[in-house]
C-alpha positions as CSV (number, residue, x, y, z in Angstrom):
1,X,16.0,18.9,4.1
2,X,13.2,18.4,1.7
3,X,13.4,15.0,-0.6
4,X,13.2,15.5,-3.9
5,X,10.1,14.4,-6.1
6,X,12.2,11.8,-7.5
7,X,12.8,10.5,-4.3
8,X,9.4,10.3,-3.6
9,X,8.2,8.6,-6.6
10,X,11.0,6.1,-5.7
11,X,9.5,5.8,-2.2
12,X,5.9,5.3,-3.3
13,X,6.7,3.0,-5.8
14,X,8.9,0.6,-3.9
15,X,6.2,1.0,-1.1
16,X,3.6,-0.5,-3.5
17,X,5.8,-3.3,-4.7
18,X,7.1,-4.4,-1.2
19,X,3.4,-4.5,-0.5
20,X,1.5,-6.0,-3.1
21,X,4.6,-8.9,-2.9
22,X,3.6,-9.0,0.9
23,X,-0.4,-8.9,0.5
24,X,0.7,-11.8,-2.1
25,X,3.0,-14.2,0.5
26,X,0.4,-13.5,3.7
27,X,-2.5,-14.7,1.3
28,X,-0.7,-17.6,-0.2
29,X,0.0,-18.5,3.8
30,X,-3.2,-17.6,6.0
31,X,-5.8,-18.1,3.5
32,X,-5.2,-22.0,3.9
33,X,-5.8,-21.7,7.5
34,X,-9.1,-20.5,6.7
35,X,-10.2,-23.1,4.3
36,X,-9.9,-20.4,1.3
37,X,-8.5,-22.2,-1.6
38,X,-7.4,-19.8,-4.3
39,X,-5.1,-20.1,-7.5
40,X,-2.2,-18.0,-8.2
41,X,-4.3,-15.5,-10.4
42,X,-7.0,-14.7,-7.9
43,X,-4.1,-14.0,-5.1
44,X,-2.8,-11.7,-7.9
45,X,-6.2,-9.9,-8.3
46,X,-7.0,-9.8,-4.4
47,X,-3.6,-8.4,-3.8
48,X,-4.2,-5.6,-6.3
49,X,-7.5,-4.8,-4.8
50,X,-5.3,-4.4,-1.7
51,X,-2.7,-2.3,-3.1
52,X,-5.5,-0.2,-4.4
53,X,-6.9,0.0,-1.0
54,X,-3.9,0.8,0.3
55,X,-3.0,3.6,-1.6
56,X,-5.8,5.7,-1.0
57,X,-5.5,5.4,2.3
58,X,-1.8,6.3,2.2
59,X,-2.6,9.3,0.2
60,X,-5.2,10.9,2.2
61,X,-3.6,10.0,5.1
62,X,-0.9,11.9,3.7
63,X,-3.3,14.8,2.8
64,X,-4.4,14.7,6.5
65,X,-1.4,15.1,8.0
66,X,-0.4,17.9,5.4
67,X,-3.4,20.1,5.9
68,X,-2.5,19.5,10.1
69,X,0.7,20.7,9.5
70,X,0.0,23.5,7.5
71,X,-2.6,24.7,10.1
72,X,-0.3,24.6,12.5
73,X,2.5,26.4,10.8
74,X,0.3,29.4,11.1
């Protein structure tokens, strides 16, 4: 069964979230152990560059796999 594009905004956005809240909470935890002090705004802007980052990738990965599936299909 095919999900709907609903469903898949649903996905990608709750994707993002959970991931910008986790880039968030593994920043506010390992940069520490790294000597990086950093106020709550800059791990707000860092974590966005991540999301950013990390939805490009997920997209053309997405594209990649696509285009492979298509090519095999015929």
């Amino acid at each position: 069964m095919k999900q709907s594009r609903i469903m898949s905004l649903v996905e990608a956005a709750t994707n993002v979230v959970v991931g910008y809240v986790l880039a968030i909470a593994t920043q506010i935890v390992v940069f520490p152990w790294f000597g990086i002090e950093t106020g709550l705004a800059e791990h707000l802007t860092i974590g966005l560059a991540f999301v950013g980052v990390s939805l490009v990738r997920g997209y053309l990965l997405r594209r990649l796999f696509e285009a492979i599936r298509m090519r095999s299909a015929e």
